[in-house]
N, C-alpha and C positions, 0 to 999 in steps of 0.2 A: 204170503202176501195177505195184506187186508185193503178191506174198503171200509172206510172211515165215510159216518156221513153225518153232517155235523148241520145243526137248524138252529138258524144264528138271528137274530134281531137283522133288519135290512139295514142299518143304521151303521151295524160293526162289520157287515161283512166287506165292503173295502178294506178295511182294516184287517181282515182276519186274510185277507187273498193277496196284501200286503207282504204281511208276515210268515203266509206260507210262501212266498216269491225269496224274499228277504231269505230264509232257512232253507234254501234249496230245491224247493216242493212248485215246481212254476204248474203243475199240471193239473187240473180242477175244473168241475164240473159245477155251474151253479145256476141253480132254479128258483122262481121265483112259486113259492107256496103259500097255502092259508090254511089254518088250522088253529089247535087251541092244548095245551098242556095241563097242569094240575091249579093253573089259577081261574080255570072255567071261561079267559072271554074278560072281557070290561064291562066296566056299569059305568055308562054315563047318563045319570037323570033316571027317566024312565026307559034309557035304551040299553039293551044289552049287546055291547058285540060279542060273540062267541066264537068268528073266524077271524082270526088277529093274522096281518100278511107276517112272511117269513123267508129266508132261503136258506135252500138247502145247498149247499156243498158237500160234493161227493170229493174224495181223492182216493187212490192206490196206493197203497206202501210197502215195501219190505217190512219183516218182523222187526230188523234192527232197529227200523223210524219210527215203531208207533207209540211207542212212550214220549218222545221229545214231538213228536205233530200235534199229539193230544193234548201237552201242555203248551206248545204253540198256537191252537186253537183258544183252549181255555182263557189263555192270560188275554188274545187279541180281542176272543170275544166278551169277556166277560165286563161285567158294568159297572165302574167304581174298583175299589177295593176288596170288597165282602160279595160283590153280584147282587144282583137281584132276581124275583122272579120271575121269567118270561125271557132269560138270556137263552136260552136253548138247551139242547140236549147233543150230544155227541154216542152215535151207535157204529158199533165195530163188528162184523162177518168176515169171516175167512172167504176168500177167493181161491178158489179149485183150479183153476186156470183162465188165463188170456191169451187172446188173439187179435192180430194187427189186421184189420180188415183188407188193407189193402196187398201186400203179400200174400194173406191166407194164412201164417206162420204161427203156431201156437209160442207164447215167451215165456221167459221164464224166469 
């Protein structure tokens, strides 16, 4: 399994929690973040933002899903045609195992 955690413009992520709904994936974790990427932040005037808002959406996937999530993410989130930059990043870790809180049950 992995966990996919994908930092998407606030703007796309209806769309992208669409799209995972749409593809099978209803299961998703999302947070609202502030941060900044390789474009530093905005310049407007004399002001510079440097923590531009974001969310993050996490999800779990089998090995079979994470090719077809990744480009379900991409296409949902991405801006236009070509993207631009400050559409997000998408980071993938392996998960060692889960457990259902309420049970106590490790899954598998």
């Amino acid at each position: 399994m992995y966990l996919l955690r994908a930092i998407v413009r606030p703007e796309k992520s209806p769309v992208v929690m669409r799209a995972l709904l749409n593809a099978g994936f209803p299961a998703v974790t999302k947070l609202s973040v502030f941060g900044r990427g390789k474009q530093r932040g905005i310049k407007v005037g004399n002001v510079t933002y440097d923590e531009l808002p974001k969310d993050l959406l996490m999800i779990v996937i089998n090995e079979k899903d994470k090719e077809f999530v990744i480009e379900t993410i991409i296409e949902a989130a991405r801006s236009g045609e070509k993207g631009q930059f400050g559409d997000g990043k998408i980071f993938v870790t392996p998960v060692v195992e889960t457990y259902t809180i309420s049970s106590g049950k490790m899954e598998v």
